[in-house]
Backbone of each chain as ProteinMPNN parsed JSONL, in Angstrom:
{"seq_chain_A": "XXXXXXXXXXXXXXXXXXXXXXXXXXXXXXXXXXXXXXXXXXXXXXXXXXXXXXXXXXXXXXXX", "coords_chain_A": {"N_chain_A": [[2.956, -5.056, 6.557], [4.55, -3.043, 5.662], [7.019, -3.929, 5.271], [6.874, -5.364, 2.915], [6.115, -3.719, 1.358], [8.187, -1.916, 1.0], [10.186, -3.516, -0.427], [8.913, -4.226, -2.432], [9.614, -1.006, -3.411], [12.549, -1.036, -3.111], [13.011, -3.557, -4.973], [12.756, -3.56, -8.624], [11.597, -5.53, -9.893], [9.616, -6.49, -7.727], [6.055, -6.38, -6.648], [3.768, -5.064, -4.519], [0.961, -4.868, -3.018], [-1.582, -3.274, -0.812], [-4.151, -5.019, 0.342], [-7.973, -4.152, 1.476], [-9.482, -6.566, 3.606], [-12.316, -6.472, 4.294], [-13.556, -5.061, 2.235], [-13.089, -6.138, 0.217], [-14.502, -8.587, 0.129], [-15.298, -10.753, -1.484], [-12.997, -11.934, -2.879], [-11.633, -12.121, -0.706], [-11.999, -14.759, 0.648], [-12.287, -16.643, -1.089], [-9.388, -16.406, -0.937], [-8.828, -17.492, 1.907], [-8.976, -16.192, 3.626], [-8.289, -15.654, 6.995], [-7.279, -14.655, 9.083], [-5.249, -11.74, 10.301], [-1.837, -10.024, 9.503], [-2.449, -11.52, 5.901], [-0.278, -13.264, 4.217], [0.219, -13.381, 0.298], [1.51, -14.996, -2.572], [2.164, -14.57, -5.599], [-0.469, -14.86, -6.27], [-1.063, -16.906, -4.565], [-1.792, -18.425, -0.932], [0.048, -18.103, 1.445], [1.296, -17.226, 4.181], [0.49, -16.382, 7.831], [0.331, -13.504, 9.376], [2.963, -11.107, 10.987], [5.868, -11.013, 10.193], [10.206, -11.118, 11.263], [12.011, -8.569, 9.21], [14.627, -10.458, 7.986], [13.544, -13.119, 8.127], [11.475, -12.181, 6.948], [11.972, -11.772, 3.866], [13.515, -14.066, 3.643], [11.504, -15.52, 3.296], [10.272, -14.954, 1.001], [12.253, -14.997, -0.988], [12.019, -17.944, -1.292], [9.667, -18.998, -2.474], [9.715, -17.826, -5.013]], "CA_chain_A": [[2.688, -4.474, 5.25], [5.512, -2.072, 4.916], [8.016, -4.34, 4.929], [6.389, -5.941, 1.425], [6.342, -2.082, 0.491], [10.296, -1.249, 0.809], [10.908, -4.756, -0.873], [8.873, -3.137, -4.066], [10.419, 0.196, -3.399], [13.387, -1.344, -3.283], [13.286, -3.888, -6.251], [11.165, -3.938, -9.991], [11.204, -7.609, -9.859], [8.987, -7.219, -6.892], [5.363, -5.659, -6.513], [3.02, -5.041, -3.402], [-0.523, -4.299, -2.83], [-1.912, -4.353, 0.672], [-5.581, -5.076, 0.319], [-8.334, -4.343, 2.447], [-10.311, -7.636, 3.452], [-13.481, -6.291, 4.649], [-13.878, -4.327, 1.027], [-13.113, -7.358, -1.41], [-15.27, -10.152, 1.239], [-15.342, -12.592, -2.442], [-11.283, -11.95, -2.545], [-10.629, -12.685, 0.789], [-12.979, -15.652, 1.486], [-11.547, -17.326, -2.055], [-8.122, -16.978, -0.816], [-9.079, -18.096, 2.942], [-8.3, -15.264, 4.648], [-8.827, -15.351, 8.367], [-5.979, -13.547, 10.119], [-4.57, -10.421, 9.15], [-1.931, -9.763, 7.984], [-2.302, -12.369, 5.285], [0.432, -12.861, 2.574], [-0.29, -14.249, -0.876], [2.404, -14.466, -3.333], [1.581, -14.991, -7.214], [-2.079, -15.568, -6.134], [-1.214, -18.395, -3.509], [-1.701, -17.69, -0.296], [1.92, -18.073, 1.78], [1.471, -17.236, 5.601], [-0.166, -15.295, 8.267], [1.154, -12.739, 10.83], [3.909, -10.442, 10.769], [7.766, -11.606, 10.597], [10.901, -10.068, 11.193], [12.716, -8.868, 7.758], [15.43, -11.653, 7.462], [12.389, -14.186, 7.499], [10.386, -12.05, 5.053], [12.957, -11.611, 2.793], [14.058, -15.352, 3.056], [10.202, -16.876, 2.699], [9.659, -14.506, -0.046], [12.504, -15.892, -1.863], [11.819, -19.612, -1.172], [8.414, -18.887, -3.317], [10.367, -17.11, -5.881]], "C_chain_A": [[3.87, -3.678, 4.743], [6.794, -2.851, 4.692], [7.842, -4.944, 2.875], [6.531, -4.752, 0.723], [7.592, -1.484, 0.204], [10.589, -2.454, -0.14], [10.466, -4.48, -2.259], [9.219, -1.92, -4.296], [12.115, -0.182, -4.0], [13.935, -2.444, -5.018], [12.499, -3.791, -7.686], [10.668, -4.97, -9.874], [9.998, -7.793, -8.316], [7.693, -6.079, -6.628], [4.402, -5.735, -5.385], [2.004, -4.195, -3.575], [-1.007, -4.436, -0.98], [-3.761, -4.079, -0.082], [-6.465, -5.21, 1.139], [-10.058, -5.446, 2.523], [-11.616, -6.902, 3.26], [-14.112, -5.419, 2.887], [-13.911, -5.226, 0.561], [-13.261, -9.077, -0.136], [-14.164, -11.52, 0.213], [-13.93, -12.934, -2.484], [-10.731, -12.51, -1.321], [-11.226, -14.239, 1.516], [-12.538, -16.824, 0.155], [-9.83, -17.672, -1.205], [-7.692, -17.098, 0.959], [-8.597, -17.057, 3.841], [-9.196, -14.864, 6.007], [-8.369, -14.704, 9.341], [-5.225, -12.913, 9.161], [-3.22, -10.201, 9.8], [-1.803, -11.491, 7.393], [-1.42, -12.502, 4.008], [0.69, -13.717, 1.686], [0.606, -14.059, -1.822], [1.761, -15.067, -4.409], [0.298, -15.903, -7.019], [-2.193, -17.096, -5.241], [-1.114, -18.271, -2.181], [-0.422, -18.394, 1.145], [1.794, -18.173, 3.545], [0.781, -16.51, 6.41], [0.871, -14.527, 9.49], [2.226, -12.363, 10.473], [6.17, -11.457, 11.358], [8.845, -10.552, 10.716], [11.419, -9.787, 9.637], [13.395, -9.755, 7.277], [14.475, -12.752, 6.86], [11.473, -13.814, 6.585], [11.159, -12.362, 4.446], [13.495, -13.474, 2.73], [12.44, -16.273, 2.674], [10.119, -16.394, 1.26], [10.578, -15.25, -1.37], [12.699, -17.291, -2.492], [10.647, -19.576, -2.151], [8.949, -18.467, -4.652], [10.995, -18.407, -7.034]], "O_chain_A": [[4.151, -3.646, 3.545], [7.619, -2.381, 3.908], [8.643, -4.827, 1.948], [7.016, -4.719, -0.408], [7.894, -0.7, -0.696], [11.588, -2.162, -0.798], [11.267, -4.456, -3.192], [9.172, -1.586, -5.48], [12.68, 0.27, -4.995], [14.816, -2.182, -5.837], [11.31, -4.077, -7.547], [9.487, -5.301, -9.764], [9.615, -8.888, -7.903], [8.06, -4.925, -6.402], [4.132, -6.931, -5.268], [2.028, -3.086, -4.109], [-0.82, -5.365, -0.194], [-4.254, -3.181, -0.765], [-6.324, -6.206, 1.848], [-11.14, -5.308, 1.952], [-12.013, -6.714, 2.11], [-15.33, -5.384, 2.711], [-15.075, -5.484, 0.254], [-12.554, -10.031, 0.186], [-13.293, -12.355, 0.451], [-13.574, -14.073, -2.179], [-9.707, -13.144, -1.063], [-10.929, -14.679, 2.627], [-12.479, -17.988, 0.55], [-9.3, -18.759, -0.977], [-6.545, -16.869, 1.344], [-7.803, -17.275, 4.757], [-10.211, -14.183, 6.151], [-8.976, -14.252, 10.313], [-4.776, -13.132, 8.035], [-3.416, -10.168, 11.015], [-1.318, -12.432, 8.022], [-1.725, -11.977, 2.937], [1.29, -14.756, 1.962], [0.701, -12.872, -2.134], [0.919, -15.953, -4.267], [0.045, -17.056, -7.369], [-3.03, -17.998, -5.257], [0.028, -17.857, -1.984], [-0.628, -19.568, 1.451], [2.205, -19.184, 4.115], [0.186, -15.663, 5.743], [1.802, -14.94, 10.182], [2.775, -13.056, 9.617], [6.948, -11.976, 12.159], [8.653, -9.376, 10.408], [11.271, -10.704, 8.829], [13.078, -10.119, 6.145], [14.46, -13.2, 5.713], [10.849, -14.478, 5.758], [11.206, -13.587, 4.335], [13.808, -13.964, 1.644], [12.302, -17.305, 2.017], [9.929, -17.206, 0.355], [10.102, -15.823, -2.35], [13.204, -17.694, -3.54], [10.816, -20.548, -2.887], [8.317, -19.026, -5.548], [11.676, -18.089, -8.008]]}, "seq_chain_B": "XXXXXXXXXXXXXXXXXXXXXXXXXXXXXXXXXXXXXXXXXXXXXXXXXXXXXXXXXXXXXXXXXXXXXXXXXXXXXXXXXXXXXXXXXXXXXXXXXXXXXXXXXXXXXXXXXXXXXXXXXXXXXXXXXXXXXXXXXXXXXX", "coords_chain_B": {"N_chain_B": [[-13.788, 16.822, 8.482], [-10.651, 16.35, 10.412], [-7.814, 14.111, 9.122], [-5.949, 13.256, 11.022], [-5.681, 13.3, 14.493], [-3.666, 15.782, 16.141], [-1.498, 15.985, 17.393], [-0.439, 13.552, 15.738], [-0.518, 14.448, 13.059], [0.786, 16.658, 13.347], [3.123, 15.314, 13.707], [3.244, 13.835, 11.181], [3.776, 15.706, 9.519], [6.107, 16.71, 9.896], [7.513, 14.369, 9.023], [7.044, 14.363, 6.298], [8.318, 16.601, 5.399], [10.494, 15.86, 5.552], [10.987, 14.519, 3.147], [12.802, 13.056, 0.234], [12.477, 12.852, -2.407], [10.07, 13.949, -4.077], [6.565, 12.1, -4.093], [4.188, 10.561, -5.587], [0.189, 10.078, -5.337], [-1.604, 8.447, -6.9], [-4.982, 7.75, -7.25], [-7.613, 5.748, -7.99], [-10.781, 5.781, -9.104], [-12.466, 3.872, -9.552], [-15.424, 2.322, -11.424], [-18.691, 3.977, -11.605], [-20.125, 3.805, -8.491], [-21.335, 1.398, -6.737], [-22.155, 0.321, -3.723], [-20.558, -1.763, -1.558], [-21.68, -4.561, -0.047], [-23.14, -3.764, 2.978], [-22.098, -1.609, 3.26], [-24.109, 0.791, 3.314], [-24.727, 4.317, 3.172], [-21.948, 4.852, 2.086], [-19.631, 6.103, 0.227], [-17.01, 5.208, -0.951], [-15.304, 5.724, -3.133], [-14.908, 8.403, -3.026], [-14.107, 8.932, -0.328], [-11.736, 7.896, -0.301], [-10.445, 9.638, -2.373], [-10.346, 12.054, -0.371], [-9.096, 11.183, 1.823], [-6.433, 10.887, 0.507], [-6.147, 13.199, -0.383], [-6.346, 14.872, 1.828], [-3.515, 13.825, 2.89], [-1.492, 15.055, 1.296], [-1.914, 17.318, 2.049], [-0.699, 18.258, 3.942], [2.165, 17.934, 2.934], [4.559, 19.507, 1.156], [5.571, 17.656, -1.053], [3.907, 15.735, -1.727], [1.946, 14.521, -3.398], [-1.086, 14.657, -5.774], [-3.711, 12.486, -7.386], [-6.162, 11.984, -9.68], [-7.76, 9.133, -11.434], [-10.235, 7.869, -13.242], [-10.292, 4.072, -13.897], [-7.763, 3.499, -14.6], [-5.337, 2.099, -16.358], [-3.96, -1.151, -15.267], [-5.198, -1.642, -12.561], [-7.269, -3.47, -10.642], [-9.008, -3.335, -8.935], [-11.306, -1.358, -6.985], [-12.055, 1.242, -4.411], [-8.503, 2.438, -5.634], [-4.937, 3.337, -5.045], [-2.312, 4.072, -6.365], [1.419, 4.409, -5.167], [3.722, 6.571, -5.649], [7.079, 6.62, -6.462], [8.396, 10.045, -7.389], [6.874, 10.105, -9.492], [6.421, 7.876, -10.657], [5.305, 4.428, -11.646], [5.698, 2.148, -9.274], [4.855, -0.172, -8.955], [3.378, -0.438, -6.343], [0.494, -0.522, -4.447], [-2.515, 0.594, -2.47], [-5.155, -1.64, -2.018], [-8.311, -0.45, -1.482], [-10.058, 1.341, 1.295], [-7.799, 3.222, 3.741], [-8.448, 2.807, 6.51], [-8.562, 3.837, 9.673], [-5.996, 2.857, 11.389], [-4.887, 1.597, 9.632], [-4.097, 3.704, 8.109], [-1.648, 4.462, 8.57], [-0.176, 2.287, 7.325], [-0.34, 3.475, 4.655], [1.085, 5.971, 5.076], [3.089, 5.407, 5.98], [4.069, 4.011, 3.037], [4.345, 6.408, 1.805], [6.24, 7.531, 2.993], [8.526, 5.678, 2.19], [8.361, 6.081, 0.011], [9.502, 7.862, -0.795], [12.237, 8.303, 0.16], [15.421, 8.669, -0.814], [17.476, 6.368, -0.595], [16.786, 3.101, -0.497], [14.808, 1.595, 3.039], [15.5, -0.858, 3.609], [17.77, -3.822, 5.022], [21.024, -4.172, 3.919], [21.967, -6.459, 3.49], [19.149, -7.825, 2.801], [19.052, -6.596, 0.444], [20.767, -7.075, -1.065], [19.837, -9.789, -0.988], [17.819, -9.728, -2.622], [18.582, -8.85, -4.662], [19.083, -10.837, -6.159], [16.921, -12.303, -7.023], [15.34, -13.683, -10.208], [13.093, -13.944, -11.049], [9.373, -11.968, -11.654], [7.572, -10.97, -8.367], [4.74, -10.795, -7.393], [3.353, -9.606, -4.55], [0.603, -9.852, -2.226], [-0.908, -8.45, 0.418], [-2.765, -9.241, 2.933], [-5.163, -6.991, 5.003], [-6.433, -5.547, 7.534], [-8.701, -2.559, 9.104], [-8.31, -2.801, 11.873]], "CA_chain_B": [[-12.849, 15.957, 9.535], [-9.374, 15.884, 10.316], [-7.928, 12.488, 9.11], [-4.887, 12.999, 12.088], [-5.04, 13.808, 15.805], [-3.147, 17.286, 16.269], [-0.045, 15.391, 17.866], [0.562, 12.785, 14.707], [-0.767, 15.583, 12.301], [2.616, 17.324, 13.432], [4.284, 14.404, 12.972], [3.206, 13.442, 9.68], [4.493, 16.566, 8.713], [7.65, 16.257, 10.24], [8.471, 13.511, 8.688], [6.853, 14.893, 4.858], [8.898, 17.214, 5.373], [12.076, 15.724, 5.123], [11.295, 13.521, 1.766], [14.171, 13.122, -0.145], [12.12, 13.095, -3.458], [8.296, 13.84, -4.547], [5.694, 11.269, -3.828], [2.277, 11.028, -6.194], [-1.131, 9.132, -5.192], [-2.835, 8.117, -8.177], [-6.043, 7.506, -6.613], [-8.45, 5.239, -9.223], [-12.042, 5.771, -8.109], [-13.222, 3.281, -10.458], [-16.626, 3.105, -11.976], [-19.598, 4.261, -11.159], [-20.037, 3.242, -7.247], [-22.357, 0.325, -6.343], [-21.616, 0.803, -2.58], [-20.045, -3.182, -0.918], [-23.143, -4.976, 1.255], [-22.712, -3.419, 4.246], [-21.049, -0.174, 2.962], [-24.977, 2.217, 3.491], [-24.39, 5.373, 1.387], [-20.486, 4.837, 1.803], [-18.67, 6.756, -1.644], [-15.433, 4.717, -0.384], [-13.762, 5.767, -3.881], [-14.697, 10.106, -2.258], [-13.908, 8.612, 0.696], [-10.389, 7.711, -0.993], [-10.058, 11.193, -2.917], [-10.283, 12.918, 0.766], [-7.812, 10.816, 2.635], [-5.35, 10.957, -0.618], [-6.061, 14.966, -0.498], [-5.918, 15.59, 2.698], [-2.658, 13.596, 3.242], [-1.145, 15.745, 0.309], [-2.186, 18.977, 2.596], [0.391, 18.06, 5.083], [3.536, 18.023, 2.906], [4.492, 19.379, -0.328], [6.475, 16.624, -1.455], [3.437, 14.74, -1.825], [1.047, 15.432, -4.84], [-2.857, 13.275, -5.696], [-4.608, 12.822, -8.633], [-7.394, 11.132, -9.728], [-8.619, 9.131, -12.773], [-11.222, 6.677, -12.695], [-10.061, 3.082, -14.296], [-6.416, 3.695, -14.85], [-4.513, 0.593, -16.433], [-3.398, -1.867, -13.917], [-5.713, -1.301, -11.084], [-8.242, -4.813, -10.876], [-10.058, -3.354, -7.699], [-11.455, 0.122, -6.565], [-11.118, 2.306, -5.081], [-7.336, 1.89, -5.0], [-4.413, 4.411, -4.823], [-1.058, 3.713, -5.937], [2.105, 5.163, -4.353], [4.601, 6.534, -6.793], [7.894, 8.113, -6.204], [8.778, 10.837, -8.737], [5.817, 9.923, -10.342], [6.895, 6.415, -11.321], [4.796, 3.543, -11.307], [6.74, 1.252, -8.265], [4.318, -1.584, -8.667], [3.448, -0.24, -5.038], [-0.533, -0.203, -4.232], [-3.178, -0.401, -1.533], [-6.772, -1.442, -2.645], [-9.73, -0.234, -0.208], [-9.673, 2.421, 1.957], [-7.244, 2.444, 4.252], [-9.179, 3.522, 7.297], [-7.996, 3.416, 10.986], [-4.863, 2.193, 11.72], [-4.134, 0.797, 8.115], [-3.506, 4.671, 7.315], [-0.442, 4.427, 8.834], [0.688, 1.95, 5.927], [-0.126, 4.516, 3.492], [1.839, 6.851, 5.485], [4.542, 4.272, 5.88], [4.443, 3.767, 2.029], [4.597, 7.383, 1.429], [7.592, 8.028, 3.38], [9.658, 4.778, 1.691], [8.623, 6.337, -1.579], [10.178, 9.675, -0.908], [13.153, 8.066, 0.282], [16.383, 8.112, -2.258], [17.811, 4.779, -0.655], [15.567, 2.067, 0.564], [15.358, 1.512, 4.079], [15.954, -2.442, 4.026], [19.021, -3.729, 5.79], [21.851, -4.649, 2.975], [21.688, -7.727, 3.355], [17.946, -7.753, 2.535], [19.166, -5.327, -0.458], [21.568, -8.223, -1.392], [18.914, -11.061, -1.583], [16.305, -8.978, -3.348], [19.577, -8.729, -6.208], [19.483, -12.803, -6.757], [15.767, -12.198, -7.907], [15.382, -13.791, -11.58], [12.114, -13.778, -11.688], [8.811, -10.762, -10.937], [7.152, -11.76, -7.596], [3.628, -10.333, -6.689], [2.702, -9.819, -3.349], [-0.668, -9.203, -1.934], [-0.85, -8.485, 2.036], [-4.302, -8.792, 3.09], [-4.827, -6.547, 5.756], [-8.028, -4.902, 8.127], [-8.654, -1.532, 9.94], [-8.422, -2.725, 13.047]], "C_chain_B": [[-11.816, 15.952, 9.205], [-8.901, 14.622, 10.19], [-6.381, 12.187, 10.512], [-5.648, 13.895, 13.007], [-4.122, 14.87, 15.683], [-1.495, 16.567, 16.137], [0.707, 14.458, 16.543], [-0.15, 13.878, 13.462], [0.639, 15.958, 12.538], [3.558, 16.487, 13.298], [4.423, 14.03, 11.71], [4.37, 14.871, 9.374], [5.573, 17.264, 8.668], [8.241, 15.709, 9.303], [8.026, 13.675, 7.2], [8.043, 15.749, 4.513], [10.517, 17.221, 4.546], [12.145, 14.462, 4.063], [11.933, 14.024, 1.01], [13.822, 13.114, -1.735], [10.865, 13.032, -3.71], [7.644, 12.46, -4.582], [3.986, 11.91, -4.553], [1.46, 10.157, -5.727], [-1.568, 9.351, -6.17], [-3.937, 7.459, -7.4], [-6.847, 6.965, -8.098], [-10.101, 4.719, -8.108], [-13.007, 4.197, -8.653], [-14.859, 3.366, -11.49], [-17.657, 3.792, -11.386], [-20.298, 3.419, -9.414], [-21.233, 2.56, -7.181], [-21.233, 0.22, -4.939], [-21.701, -0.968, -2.14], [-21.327, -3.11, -0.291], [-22.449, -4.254, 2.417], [-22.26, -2.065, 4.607], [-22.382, 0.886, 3.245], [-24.694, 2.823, 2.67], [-23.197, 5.844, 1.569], [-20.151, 5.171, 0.507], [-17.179, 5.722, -1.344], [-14.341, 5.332, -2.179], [-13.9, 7.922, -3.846], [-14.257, 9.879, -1.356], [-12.081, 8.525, 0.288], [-9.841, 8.952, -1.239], [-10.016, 11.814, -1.367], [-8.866, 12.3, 1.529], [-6.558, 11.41, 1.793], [-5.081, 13.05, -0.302], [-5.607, 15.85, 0.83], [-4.339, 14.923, 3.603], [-1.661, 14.674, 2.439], [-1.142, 17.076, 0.836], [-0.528, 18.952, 3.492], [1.963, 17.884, 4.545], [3.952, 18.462, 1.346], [5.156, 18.883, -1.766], [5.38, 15.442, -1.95], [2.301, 15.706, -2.392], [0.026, 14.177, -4.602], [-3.082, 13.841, -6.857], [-5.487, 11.963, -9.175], [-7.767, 10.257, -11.204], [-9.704, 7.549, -12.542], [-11.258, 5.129, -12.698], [-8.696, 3.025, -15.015], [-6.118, 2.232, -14.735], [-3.615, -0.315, -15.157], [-4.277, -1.634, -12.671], [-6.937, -2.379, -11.441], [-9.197, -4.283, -9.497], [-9.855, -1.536, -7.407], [-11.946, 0.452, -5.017], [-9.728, 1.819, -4.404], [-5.775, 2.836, -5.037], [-2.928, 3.518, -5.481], [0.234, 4.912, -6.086], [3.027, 5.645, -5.158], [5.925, 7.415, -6.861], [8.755, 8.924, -7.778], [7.941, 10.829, -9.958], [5.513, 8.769, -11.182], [6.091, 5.012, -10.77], [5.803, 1.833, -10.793], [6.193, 0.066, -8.298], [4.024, -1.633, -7.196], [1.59, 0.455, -4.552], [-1.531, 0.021, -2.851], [-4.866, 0.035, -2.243], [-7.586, -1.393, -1.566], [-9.669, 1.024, 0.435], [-9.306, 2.303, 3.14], [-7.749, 3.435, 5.794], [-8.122, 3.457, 8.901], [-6.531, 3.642, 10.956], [-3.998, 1.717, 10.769], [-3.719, 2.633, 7.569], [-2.16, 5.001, 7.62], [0.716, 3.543, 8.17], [0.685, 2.671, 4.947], [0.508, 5.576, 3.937], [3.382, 6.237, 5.223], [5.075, 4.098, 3.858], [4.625, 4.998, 1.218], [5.923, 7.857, 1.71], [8.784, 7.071, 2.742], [9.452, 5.574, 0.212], [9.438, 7.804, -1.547], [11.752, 9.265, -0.299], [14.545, 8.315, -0.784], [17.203, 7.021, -2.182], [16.996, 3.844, 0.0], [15.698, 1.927, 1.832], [15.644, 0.354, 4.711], [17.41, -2.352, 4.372], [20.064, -3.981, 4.036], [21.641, -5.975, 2.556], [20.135, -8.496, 2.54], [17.723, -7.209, 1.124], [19.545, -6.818, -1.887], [20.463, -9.381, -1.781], [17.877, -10.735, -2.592], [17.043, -9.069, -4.94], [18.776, -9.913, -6.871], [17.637, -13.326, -7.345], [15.764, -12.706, -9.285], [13.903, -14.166, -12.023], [10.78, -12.288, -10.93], [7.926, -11.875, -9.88], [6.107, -10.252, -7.529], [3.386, -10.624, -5.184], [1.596, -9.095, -2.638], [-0.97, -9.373, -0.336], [-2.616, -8.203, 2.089], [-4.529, -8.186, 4.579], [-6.384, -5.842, 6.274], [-7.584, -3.733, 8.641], [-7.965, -1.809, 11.125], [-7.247, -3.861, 13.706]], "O_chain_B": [[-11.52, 15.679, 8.041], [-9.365, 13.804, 10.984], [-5.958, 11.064, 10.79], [-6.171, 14.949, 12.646], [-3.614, 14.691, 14.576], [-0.665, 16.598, 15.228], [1.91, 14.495, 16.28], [0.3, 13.159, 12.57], [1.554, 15.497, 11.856], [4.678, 16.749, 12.858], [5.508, 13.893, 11.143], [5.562, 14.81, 9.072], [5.985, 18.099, 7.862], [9.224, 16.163, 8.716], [8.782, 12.96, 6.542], [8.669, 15.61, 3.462], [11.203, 17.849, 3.74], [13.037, 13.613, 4.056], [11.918, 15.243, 0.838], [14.783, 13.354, -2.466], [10.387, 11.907, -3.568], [8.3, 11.61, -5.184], [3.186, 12.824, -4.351], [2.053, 9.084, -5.617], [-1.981, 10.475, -6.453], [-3.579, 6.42, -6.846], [-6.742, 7.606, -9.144], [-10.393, 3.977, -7.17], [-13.989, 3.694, -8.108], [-15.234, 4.36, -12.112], [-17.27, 4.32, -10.344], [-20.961, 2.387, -9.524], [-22.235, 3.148, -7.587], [-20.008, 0.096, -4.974], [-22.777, -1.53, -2.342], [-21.972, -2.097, -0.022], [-21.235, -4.278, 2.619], [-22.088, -1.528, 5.701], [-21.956, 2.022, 3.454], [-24.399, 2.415, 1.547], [-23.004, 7.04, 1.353], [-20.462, 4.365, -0.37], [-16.262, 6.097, -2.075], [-13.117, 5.329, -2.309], [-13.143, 8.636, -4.503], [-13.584, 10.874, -1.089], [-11.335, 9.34, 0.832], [-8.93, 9.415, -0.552], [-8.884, 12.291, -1.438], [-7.823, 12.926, 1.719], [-5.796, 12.251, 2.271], [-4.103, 13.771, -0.109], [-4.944, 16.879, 0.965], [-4.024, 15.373, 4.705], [-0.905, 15.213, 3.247], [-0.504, 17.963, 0.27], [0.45, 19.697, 3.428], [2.892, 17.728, 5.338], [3.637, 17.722, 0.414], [5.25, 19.345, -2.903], [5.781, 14.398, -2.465], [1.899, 16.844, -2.149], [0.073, 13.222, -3.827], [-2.88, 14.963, -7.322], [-5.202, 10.822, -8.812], [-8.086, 10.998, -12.134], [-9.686, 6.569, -11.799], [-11.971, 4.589, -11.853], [-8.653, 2.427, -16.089], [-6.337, 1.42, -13.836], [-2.769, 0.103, -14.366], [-3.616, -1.396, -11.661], [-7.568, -2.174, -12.478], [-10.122, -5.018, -9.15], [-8.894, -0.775, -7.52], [-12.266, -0.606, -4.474], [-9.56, 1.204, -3.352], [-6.845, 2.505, -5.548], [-2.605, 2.42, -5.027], [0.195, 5.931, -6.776], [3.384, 4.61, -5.72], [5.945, 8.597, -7.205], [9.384, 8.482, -8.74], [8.16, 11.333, -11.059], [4.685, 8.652, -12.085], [6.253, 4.596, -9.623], [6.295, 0.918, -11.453], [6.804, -0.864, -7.773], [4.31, -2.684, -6.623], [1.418, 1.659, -4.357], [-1.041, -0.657, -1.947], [-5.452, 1.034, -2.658], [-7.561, -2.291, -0.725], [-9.016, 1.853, -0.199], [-9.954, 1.575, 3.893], [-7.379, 4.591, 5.999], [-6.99, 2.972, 8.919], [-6.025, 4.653, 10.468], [-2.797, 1.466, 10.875], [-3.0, 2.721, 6.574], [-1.556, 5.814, 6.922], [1.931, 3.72, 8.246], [1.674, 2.639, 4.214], [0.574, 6.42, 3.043], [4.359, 6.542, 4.539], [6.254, 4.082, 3.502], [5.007, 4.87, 0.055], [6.637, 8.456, 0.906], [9.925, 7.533, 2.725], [10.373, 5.624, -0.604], [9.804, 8.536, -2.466], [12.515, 10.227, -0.379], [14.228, 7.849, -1.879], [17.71, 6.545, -3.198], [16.604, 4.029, 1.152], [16.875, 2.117, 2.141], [15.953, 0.25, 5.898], [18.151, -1.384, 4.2], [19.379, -3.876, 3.018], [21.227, -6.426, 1.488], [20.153, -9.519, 1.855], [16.621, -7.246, 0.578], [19.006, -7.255, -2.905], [20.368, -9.761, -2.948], [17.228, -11.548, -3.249], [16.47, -9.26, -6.013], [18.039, -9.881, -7.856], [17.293, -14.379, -7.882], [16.454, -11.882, -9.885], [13.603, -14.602, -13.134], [11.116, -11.675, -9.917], [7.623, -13.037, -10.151], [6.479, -9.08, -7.585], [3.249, -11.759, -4.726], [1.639, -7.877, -2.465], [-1.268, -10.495, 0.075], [-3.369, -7.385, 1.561], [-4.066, -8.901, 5.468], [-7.312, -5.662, 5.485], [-6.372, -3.553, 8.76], [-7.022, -1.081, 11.436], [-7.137, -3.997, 14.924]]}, "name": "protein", "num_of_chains": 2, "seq": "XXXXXXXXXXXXXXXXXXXXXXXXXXXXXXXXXXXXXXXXXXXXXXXXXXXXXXXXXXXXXXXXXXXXXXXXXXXXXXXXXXXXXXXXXXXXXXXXXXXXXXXXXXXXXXXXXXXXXXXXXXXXXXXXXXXXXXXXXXXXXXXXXXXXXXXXXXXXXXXXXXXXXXXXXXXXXXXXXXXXXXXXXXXXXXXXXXXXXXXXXXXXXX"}
């Protein structure tokens, strides 16, 4: 999660939410969420499980 | 209830301590509470206002405030992180109970930062951006 959080700290062009499943079930069961963490970029949902930064930072801008 | 242990209680406020510029929680309770299936007579957006307040005790670099359906917020209750009082595009929706309060700690201390703490390189790719990217981490207590 915090890495998604420095990456909107860090740029405008980029915004982060973490959201918690068990609160928004219809949210998380729409966008198939079965392992946490789950990360969804412009409402699509992208990958599960934590990476190091180089590979965030390079999936995030392959979606981009 | 204390929302820290004694031992990271003193740490939090260690590391409040040394923010490098003011940090606000806008806390948005939303409407009128219809408590999630499962939630009993859970308030989760008082439940919110307490964490937010009593993280805010621990450093005074870090301010809370409340309003109920504040623009931009699609889910309650939901807090967002703001350094200098500036909306970062930097949220978390639910309450972040357990173990997840240690991302709202984590996202308190990057916002009080005055340089990010990504590597350069990481700084560097984030430049070559030409368009806005949303990202939504879905994430549990536990």
């Amino acid at each position: 999660m915090l890495l998604a959080y420095r990456c909107a700290f860090a740029s405008e062009r980029v915004a982060a939410t973490a959201i918690e499943a068990n609160e928004f079930p219809q949210l998380a069961q729409e966008l198939g969420v079965w392992a946490v963490p789950r990360i969804v970029i412009d409402g699509e949902p992208r990958w599960d499980g934590a990476v190091p930064e180089p590979e965030f930072l390079r999936r995030i801008l392959a979606a981009a | 209830m204390a929302l820290l242990r004694g031992e990271e209680e003193a740490k939090v406020r260690e590391w409040f301590a040394a923010l490098e510029r003011p940090v606000e929680l806008l806390v948005a309770v939303g409407p009128e509470q219809t408590p999630p299936a499962g939630a009993r007579d859970v308030d989760f957006g008082a439940e919110m206002v307490k964490v937010c307040e009593g993280l805010a005790e621990l450093g005074d670099g870090v301010t809370w405030r409340v309003e109920d359906e504040p623009d931009g917020f699609p889910r309650f209750p939901a807090v967002s992180i703001r350094p200098d009082g500036r909306d970062a595009g930097v949220r978390y929706d639910g309450l972040p109970w357990g173990y997840e309060l240690g991302s709202l700690v984590g996202a308190i201390l990057e916002a009080g930062r005055a340089e990010p703490s990504l590597r350069s390189e990481s700084l560097a790719e984030l430049e070559m951006l030409d368009r806005d990217l949303v990202l939504d981490v879905f994430v549990t207590p536990t």
